[in-house]
N, CA, C and O of each residue as an XYZ file, in Angstrom:
772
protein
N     -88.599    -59.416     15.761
C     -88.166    -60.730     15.348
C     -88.952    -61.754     16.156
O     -89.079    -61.497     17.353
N     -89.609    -63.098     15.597
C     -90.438    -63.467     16.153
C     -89.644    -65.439     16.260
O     -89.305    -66.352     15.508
N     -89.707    -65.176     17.427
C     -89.305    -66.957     17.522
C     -89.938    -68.087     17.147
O     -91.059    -67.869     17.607
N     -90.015    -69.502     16.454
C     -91.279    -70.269     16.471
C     -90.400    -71.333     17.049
O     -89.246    -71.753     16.971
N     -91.198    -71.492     17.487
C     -91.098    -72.744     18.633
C     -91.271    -74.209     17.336
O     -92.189    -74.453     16.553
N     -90.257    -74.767     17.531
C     -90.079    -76.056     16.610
C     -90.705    -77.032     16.659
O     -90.694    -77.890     15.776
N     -91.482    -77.093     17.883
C     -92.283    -78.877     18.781
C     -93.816    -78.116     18.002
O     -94.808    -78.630     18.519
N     -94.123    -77.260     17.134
C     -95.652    -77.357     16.812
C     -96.303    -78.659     16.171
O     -95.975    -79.155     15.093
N     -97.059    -79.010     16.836
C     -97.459    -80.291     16.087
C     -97.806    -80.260     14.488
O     -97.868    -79.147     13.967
N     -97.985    -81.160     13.860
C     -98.015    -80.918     12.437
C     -99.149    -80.490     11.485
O     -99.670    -81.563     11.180
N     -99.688    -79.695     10.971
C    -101.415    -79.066     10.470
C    -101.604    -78.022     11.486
O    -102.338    -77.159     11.004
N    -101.356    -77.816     12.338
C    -101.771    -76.621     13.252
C    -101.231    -75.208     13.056
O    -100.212    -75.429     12.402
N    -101.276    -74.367     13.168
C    -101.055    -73.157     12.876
C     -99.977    -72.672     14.493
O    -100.183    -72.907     15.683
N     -98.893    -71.965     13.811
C     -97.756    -71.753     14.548
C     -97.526    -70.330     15.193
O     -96.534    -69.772     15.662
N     -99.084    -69.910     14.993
C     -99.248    -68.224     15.708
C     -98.963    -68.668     17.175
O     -97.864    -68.858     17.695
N    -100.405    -68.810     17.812
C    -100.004    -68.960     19.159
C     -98.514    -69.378     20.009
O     -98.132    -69.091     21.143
N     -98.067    -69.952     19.224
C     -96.237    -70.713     19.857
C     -95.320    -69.896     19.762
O     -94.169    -70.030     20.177
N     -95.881    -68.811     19.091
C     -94.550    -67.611     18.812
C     -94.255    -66.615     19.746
O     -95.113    -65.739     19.858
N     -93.467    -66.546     20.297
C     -93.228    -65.512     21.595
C     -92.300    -64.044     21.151
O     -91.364    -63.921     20.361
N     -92.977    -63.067     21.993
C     -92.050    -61.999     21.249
C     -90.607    -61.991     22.091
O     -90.530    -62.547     23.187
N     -89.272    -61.190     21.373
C     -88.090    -61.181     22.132
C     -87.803    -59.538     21.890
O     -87.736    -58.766     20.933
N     -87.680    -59.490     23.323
C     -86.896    -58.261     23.790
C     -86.083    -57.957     24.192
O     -86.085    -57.765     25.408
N     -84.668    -57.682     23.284
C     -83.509    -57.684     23.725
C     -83.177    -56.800     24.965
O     -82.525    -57.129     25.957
N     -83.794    -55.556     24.679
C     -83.682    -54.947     25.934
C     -84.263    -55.426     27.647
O     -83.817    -54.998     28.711
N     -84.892    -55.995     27.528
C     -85.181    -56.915     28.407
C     -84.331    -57.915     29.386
O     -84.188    -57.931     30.609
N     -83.648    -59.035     27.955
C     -82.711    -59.603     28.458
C     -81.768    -58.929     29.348
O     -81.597    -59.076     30.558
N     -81.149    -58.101     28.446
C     -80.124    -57.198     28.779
C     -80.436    -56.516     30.174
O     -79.560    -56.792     30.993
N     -81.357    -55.770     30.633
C     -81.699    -55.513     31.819
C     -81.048    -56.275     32.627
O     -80.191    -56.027     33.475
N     -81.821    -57.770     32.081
C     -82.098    -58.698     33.638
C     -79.939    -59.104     33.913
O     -79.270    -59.159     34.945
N     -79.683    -59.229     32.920
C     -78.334    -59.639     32.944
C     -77.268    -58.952     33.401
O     -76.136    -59.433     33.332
N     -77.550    -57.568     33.998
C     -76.931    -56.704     34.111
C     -77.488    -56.121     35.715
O     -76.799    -55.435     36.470
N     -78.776    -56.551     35.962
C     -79.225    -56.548     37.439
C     -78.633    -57.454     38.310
O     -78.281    -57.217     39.466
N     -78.502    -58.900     37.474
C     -77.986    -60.072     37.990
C     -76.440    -59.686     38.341
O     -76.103    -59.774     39.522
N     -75.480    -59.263     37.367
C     -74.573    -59.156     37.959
C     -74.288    -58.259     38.672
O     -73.157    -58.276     39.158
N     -75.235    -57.108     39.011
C     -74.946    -55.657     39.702
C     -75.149    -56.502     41.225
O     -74.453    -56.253     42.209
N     -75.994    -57.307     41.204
C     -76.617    -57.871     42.937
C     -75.713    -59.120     43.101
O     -75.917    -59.735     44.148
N     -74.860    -59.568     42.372
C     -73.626    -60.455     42.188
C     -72.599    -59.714     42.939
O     -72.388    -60.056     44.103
N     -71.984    -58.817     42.459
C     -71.176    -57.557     42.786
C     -71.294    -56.902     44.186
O     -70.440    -56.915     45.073
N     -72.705    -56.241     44.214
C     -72.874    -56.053     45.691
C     -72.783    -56.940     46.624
O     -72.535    -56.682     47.802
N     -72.906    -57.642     46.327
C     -72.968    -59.280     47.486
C     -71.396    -59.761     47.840
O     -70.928    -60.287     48.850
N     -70.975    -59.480     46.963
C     -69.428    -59.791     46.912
C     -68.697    -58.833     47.943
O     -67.895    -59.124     48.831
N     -69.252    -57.507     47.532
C     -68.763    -56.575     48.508
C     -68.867    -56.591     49.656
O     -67.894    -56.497     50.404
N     -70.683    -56.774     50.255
C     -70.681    -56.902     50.922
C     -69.828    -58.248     52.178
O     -69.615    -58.293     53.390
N     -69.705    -58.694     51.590
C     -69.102    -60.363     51.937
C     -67.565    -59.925     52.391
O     -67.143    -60.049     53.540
N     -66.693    -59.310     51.107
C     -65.424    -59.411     51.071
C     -64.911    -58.244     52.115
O     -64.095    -58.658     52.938
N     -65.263    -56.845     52.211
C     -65.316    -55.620     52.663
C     -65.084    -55.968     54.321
O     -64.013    -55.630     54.824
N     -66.065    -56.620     55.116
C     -65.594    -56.939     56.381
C     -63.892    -58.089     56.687
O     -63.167    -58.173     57.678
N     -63.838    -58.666     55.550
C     -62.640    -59.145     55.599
C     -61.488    -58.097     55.517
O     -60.498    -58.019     56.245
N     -61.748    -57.524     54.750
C     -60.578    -56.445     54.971
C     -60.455    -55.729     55.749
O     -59.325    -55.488     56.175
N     -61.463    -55.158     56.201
C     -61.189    -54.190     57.673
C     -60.939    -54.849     58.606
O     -60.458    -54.284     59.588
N     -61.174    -56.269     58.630
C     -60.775    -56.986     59.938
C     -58.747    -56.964     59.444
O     -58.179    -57.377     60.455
N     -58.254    -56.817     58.936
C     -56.903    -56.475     58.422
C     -56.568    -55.287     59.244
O     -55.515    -55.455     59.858
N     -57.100    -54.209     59.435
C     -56.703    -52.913     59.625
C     -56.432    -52.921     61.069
O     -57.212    -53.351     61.919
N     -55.062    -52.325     61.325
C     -54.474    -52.186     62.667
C     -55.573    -51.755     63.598
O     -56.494    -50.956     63.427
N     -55.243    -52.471     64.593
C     -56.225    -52.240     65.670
C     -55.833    -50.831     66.580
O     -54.703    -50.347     66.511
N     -56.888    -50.252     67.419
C     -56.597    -48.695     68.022
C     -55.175    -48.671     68.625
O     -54.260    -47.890     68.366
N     -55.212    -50.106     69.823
C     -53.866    -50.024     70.977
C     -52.754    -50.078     69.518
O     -51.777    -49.395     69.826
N     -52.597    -50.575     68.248
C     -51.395    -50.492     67.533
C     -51.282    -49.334     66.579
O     -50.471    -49.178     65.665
N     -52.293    -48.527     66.991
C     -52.261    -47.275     66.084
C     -52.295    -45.967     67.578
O     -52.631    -44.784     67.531
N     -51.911    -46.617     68.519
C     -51.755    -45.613     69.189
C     -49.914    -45.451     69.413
O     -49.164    -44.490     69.582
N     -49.769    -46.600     69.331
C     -47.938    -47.011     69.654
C     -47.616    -46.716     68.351
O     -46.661    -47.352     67.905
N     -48.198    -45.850     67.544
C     -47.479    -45.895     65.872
C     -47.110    -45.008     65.754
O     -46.547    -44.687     64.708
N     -47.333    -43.761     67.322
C     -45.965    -42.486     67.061
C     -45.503    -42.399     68.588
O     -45.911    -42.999     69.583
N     -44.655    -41.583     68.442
C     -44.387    -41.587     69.869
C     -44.005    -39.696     70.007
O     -43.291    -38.954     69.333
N     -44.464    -39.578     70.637
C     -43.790    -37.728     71.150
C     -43.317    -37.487     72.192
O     -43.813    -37.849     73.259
N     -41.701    -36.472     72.006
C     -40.626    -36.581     72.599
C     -40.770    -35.596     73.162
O     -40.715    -34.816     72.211
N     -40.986    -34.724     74.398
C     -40.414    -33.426     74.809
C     -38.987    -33.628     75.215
O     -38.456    -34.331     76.075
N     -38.332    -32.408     73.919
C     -37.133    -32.014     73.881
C     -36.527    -30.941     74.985
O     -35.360    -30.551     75.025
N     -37.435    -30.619     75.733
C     -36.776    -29.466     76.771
C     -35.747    -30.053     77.606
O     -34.636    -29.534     77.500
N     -35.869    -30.998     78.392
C     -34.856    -31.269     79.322
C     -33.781    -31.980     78.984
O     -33.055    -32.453     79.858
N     -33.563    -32.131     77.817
C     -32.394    -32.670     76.861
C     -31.425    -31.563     76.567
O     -31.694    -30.699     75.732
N     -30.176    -31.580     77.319
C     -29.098    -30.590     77.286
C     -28.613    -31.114     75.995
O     -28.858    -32.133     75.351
N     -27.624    -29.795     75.773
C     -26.974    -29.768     74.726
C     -25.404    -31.037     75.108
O     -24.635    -31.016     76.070
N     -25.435    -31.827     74.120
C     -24.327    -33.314     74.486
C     -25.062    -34.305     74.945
O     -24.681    -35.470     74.839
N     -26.299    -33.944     75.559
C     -27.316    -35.091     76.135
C     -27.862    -36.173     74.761
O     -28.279    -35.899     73.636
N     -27.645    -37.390     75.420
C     -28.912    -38.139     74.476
C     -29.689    -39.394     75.273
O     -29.143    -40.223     76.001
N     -31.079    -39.311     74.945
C     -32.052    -40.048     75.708
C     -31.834    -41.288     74.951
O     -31.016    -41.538     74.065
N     -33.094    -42.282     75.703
C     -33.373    -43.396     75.127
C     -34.605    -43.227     75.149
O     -35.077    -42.494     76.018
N     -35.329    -43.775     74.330
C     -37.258    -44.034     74.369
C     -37.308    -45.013     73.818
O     -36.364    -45.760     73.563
N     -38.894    -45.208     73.443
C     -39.340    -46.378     72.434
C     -40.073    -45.808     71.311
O     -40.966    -44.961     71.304
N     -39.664    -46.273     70.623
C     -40.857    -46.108     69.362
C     -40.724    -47.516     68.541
O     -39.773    -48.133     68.059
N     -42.618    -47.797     68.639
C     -43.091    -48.648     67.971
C     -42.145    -50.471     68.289
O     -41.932    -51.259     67.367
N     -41.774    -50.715     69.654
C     -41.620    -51.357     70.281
C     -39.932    -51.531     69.982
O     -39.539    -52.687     70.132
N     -38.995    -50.632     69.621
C     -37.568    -50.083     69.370
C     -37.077    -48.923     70.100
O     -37.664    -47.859     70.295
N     -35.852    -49.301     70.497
C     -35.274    -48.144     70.915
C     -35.100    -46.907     69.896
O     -34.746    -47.060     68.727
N     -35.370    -45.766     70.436
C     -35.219    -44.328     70.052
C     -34.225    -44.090     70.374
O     -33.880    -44.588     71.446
N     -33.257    -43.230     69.649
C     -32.179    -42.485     70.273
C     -32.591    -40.840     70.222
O     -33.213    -40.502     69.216
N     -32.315    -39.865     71.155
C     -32.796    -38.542     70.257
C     -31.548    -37.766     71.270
O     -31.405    -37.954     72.478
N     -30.727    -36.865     70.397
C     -29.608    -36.293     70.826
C     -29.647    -34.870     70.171
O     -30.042    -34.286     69.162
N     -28.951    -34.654     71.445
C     -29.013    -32.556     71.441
C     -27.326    -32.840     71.173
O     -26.443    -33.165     71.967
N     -27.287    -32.557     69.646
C     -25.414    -32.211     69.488
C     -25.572    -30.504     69.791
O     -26.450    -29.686     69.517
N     -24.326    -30.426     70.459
C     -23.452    -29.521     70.609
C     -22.847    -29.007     69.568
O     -22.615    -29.844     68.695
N     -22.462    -27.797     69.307
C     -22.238    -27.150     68.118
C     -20.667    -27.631     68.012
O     -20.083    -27.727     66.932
N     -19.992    -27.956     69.445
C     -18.307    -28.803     68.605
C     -18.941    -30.051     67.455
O     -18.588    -30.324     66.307
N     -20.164    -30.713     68.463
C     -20.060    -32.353     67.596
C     -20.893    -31.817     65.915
O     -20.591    -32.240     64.799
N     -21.950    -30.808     66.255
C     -22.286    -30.466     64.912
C     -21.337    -30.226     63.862
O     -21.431    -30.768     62.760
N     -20.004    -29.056     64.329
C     -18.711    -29.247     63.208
C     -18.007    -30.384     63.042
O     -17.572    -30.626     61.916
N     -17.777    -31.227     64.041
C     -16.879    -32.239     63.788
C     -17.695    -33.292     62.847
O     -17.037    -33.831     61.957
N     -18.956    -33.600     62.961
C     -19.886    -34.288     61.865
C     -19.666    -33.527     60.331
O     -19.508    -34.178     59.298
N     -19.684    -32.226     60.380
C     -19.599    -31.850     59.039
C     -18.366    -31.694     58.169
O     -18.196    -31.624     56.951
N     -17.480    -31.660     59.341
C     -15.801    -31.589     59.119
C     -15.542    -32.712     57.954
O     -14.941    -32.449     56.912
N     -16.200    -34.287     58.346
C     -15.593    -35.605     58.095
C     -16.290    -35.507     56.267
O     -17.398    -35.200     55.828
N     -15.042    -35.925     55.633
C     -15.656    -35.722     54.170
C     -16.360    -37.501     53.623
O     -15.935    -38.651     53.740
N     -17.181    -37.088     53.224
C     -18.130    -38.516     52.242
C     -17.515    -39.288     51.915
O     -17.946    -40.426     52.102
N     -16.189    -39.134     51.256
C     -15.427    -40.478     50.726
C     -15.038    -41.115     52.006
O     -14.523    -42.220     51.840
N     -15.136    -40.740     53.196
C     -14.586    -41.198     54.248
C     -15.458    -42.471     54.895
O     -14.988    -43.467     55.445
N     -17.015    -42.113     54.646
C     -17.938    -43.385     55.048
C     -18.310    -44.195     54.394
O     -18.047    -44.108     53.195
N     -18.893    -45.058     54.763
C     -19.206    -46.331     53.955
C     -20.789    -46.208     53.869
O     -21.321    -47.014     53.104
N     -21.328    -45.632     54.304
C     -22.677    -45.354     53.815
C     -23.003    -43.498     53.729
O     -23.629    -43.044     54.687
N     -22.723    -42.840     52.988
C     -22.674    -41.538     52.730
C     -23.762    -40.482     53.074
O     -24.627    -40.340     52.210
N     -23.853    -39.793     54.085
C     -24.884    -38.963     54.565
C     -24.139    -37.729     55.057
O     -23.145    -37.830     55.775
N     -24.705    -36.409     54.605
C     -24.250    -35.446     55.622
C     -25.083    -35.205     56.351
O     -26.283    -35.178     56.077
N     -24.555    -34.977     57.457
C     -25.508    -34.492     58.756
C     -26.895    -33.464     58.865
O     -27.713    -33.235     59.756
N     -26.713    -33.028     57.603
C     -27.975    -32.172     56.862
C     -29.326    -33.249     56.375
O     -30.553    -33.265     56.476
N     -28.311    -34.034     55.840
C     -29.481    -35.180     55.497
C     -30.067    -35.924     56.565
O     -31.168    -36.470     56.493
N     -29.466    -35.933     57.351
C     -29.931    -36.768     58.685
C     -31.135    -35.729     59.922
O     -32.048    -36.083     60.669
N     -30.717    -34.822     59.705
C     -32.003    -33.390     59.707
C     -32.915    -33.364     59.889
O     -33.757    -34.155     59.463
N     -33.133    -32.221     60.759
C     -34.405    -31.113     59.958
C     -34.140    -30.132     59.844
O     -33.719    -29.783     60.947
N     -34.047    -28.684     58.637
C     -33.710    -27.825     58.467
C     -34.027    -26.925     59.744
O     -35.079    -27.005     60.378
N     -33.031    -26.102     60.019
C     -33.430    -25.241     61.064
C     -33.042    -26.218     62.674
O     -32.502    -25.654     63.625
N     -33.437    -27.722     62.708
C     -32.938    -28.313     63.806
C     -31.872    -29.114     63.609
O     -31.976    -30.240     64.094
N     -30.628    -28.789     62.894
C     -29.487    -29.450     62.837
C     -28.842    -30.029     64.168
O     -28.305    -31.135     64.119
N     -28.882    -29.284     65.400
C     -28.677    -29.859     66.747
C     -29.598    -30.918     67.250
O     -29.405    -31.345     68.388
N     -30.425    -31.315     66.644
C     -31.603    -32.660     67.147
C     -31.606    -33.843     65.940
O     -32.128    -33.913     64.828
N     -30.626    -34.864     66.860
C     -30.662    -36.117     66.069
C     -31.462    -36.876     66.333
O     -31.771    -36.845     67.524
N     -32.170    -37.861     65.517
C     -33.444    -38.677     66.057
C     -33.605    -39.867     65.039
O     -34.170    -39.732     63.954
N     -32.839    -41.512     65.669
C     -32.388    -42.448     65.120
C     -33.030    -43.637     65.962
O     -33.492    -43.673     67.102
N     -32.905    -44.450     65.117
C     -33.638    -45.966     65.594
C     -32.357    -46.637     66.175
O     -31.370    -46.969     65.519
N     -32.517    -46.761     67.342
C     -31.314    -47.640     68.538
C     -30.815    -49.220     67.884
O     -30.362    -50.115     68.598
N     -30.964    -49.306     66.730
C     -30.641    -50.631     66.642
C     -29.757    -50.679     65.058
O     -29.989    -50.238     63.933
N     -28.707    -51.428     65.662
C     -27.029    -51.843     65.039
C     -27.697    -52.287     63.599
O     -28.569    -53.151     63.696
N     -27.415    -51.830     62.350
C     -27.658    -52.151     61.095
C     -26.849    -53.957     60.705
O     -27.077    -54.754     59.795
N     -25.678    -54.014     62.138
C     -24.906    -55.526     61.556
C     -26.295    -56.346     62.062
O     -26.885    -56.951     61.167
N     -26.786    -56.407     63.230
C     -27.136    -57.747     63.420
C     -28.511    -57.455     64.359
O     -29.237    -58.336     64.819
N     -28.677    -56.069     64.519
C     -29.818    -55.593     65.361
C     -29.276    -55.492     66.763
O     -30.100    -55.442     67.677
N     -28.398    -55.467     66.955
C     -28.019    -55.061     68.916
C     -29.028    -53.543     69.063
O     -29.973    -53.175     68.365
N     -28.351    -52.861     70.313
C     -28.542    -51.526     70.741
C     -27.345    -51.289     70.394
O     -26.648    -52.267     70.125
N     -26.919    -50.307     70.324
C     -25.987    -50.021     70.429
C     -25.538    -48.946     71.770
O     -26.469    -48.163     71.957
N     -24.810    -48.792     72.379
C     -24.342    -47.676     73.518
C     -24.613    -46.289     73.519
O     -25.122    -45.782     72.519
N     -24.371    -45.692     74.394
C     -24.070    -44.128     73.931
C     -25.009    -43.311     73.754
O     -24.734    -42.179     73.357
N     -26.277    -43.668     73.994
C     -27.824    -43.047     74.477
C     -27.778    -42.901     75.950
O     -28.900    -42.631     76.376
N     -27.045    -42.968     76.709
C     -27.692    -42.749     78.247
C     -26.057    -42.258     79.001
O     -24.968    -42.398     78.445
N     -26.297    -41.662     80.403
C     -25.350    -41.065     80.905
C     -24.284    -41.921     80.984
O     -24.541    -43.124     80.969
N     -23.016    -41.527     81.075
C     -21.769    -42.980     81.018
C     -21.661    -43.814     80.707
O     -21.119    -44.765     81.270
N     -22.459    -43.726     79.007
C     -21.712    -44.806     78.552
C     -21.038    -44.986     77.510
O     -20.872    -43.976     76.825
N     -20.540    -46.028     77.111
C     -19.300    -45.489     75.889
C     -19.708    -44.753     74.664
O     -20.757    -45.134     74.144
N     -19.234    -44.022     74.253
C     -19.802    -43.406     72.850
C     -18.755    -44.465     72.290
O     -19.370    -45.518     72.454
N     -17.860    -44.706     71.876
C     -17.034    -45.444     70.899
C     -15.646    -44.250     70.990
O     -15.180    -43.610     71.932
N     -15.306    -44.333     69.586
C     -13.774    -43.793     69.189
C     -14.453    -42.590     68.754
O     -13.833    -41.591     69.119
N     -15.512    -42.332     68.100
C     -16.211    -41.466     67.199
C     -16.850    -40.380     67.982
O     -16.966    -39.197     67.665
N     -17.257    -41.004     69.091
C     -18.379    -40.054     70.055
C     -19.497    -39.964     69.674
O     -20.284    -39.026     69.803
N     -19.656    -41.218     69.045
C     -21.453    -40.938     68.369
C     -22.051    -42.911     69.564
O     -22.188    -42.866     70.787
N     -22.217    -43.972     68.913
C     -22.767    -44.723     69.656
C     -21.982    -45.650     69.527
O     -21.077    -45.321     68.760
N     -21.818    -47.254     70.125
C     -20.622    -47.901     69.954
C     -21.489    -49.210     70.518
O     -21.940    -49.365     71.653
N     -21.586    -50.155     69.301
C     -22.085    -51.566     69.699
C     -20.811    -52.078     69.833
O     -19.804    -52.076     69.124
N     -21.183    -52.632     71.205
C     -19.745    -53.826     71.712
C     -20.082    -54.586     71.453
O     -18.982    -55.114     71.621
N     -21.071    -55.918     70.893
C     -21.246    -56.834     70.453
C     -20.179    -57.330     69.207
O     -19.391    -58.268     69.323
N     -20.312    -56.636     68.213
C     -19.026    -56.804     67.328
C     -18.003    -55.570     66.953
O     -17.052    -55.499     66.176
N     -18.704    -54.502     67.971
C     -17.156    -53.329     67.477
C     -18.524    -52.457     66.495
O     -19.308    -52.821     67.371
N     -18.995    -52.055     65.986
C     -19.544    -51.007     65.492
C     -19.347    -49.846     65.597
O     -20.012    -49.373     66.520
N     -18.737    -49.130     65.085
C     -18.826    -47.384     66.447
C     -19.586    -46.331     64.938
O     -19.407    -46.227     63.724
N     -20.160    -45.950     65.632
C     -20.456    -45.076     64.501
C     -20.928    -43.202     65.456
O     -21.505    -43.029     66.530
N     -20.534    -42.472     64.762
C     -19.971    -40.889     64.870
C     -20.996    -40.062     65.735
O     -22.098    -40.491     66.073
N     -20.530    -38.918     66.024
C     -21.946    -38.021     66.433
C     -23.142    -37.810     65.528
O     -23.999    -37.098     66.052
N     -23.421    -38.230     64.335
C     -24.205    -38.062     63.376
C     -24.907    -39.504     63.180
O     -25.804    -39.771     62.381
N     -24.234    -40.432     64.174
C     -25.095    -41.786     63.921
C     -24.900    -42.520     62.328
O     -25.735    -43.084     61.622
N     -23.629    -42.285     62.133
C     -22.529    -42.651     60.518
C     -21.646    -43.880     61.281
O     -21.032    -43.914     62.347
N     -21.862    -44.772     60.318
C     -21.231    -46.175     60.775
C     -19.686    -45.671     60.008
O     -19.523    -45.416     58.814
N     -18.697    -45.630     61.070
C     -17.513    -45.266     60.954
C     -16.592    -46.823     60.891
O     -16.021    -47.173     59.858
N     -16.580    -47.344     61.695
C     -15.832    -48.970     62.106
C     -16.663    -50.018     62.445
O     -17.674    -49.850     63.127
N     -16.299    -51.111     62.008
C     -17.244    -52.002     62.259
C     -17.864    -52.859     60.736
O     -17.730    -52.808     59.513
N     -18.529    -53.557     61.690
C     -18.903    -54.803     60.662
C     -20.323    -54.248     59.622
O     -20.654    -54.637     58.502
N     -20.985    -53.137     60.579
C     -22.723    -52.378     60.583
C     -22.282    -51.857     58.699
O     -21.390    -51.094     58.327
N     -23.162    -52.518     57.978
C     -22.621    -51.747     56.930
C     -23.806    -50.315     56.358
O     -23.730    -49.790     55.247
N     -24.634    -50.004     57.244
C     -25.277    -48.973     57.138
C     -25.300    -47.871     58.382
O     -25.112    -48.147     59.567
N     -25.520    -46.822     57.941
C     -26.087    -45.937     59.338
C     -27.451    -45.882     60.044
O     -28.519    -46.009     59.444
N     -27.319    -45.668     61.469
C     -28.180    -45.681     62.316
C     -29.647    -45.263     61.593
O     -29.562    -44.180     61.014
N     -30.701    -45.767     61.524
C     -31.761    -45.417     60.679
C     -32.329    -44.181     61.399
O     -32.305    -44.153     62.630
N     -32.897    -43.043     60.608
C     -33.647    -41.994     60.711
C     -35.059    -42.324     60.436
O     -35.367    -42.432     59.249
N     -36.377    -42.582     61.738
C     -37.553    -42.352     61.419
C     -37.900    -41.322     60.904
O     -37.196    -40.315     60.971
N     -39.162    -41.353     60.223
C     -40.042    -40.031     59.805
C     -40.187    -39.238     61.261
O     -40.072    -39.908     62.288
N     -40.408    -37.995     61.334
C     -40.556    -37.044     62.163
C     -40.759    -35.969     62.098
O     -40.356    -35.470     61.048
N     -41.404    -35.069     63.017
C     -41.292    -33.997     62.596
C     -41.770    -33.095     63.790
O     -42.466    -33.574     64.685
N     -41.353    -31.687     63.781
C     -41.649    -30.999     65.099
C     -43.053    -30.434     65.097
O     -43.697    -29.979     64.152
N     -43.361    -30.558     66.299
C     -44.645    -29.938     66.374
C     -44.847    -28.477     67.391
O     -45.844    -27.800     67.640
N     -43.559    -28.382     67.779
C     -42.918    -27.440     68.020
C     -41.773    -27.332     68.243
O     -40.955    -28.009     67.621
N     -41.278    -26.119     69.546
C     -39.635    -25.845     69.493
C     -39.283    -26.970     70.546
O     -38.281    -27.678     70.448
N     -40.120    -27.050     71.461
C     -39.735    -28.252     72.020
C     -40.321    -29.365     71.988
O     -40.063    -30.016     73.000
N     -41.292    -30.108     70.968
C     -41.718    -31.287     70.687
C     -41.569    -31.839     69.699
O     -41.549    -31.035     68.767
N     -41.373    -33.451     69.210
C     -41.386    -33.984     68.141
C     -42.059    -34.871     67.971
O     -42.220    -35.394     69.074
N     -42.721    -35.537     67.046
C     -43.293    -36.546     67.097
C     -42.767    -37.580     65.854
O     -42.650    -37.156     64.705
N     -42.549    -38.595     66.120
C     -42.077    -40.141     65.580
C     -43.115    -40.719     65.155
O     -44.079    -41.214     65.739
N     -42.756    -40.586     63.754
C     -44.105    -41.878     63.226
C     -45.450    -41.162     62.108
O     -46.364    -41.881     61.704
C-alpha cells in the first residue's frame, strides 16, 4: 500500500513523494517502546518496595525459642515475643482434666483444650500475655501470683480470670487468651512465630 503525500506541487509527477509502509515495522517499534517503558518502571518502582520489607533486627524478633526443660509440671514462665508478653505453661495432668472436665456451653468464647494444642503436647500451653478486654497482662505467669478463681491467669485491672487453658471464664475479656503460631522443634524446644 503506497502513501502519496498530498503537498505535491501541481504537473509534477507523485512517484518520488510516495513512501513505502510497513506495518510490521511500526508494530515493532511500538512494542519496543513500551517493553523499555515497562522495564524502566520496574526498575524505578522495585527498589521502593523492598525498601518496605522488614528490616534483619525485625525479622530476627519475629520468633522467639523457648527451652521447655526447666519448666516443671504447674510451672508457667513469662517471655517476650515480638515485643508481648508470652505465657508458656507445663499443666499438670489434674489442670489438664479439670480444663477438659468444663463443658462448651459453659464459655463465652468456646475452645477445648485440644484446640488450644499441639497434638501429642497437650501439657504445653503457649499464649499471648495480654487481656482480650483492654490489653493489660494479666497474672499468673510467674511464682506467687494470683491465678484467679479458675487457676488459669487473673487480670486485676477489671476482674478477668480466665482457667488453666487460658478460657476467659469471668470478666469483662470477651475472648480467650490468644494462641501464637508455634511449633516444636523438639521435646524440649519451641519456637513462636
Amino acid at each position: 500500500m503506497a502513501i502519496v503525500d498530498t503537498a505535491v506541487p501541481p504537473g509534477e509527477d507523485p512517484a518520488p513523494y510516495e513512501e513505502e509502509y510497513d506495518p510490521r515495522r511500526r508494530d515493532f517499534i511500538n512494542i519496543a517502546a513500551v517493553s523499555w517503558i515497562g522495564v524502566g518502571a520496574a526498575v524505578v518502582v522495585l527498589p521502593l518496595i523492598n525498601q518496605m520489607n522488614p528490616s534483619a533486627d525485625v525479622l530476627a524478633e519475629s520468633t522467639t525459642e523457648v527451652d521447655l526443660s526447666k519448666i516443671t509440671p504447674g510451672q508457667a514462665i513469662k517471655t517476650k515475643f515480638r515485643g508481648q508478653p508470652l505465657f508458656v505453661r507445663n499443666l499438670t495432668p489434674a489442670e489438664i482434666a479439670e480444663a477438659e472436665a468444663v463443658a462448651l456451653s459453659e464459655l463465652r468464647d468456646p475452645q477445648t483444650l485440644a484446640q488450644r494444642t499441639k497434638a501429642g503436647h497437650t501439657n504445653w500451653l503457649i499464649t499471648l500475655g495480654v487481656c482480650t478486654h483492654l490489653g493489660c497482662v494479666p497474672l499468673g505467669a510467674g511464682e506467687g501470683e494470683n491465678r484467679g478463681p479458675y487457676g488459669g491467669y487473673f487480670c486485676p485491672c477489671h476482674g478477668s480470670a480466665y482457667d488453666t487453658a487460658a478460657r476467659i471464664r469471668k470478666g469483662p475479656a470477651p475472648k480467650n487468651l490468644a494462641v501464637p503460631d508455634y511449633k516444636f522443634t523438639s521435646d524440649t524446644t519451641v519456637t513462636v512465630g
